[in-house]
C-alpha positions, 0 to 999 in steps of 0.5 A: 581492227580490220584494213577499214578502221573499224572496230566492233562494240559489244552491241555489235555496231562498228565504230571507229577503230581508235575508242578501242572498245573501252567504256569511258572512250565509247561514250565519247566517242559516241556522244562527243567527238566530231559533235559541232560545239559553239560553246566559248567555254568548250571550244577553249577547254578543248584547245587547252586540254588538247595542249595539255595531251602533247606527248600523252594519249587523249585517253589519259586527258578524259580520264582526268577532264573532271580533275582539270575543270575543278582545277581551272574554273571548269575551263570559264576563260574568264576566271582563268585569265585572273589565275596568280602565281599563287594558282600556277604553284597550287596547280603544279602540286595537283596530282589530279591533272598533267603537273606541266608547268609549262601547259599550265601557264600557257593555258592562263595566257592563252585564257589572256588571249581568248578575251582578246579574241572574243572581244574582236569577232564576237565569240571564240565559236565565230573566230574557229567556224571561220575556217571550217573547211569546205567540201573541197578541201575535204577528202571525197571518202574518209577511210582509215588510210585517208584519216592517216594522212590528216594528222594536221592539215592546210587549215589547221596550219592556218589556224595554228600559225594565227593563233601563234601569232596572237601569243596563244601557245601549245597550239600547233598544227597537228594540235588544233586538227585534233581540235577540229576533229572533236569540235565538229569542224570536221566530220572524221568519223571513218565510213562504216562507222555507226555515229558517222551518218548522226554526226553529219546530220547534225552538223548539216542543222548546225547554225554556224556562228557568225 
């Protein structure tokens, strides 16, 4: 990797440093990640999974995604909100997904919580484009050493401190920037990089939920 954060692919393209030039990390990287989401269903599947990464590399969580949507409901809060005992014991014997049974039951509860949030702004999608920052509140030129500074921010403080205070868990600050980074409500895709001009056009036609 350079001083700029960027790092080349096999086809010669520069991207962002942190996908390391691995297959299954390229593919999200490229099709995934900084991709505006308003989708109940994914917004609350990354939060959860973004939970389930505290300690661990976000790699280890993609790698094991498909694992943990056959475990819970492919992530329908719906269903997830019904989970028992009875689901908390058969996910902690899961070799398949991270056997914490903390994040596990905080993911049922924040399932709980993500119905109460739907029923009072419409959507999950229209409470978290909510606060989708301004061009103010974001760096005027995003290189690899502003992204260093972004590990959380004022608005994802905001977030986290809200959520928290709705019951949701494993949710702090540094953990729900990481949500918006994925979620598209930032663009933290670094200059240079080949996807960063995609994404920014794509989030310019992005119809925000309201």
């Amino acid at each position: 990797m350079s001083e700029t954060g960027l790092i080349e692919g096999e086809d010669g393209k520069l991207r962002c440093f942190w996908y390391g030039n691995k297959a299954d990390y390229l593919h999200y990287h490229d099709s995934e990640w900084g991709r505006p989401v308003d989708n109940d269903v994914r917004l609350f599947e990354k939060i959860c999974l973004e939970g389930f990464q505290s300690g661990l590399s976000w790699l280890t969580i993609l790698r094991k995604r498909d694992n943990f949507r056959a475990a819970f409901a492919g992530f329908d809060f719906e269903k997830v909100a019904r989970f028992t005992d009875d689901d908390v014991e058969r996910l902690v014997a899961d070799a398949g997904i991270i056997r914490h049974r903390g994040k596990i039951t905080s993911t049922i509860n924040n399932a709980q919580r993500a119905l109460e949030l739907r029923d009072e702004f419409g959507s999950l999608a229209a409470y978290f484009w909510s606060y989708e920052p301004g061009p103010t509140d974001r760096p005027s030129r995003l290189d690899h050493a502003t992204l260093m500074t972004l590990a959380n921010t004022d608005v994802s403080t905001a977030i986290s401190k809200d959520l928290k205070k709705r019951g949701w868990s494993f949710v702090g600050p540094t953990t729900v920037y990481a949500f918006m980074q994925a979620m598209g409500l930032v663009n933290d895709h670094i200059e240079g990089c080949c996807i960063r001009d995609e994404v920014e056009e794509e989030r310019r036609a992005f119809a925000r939920p309201r």
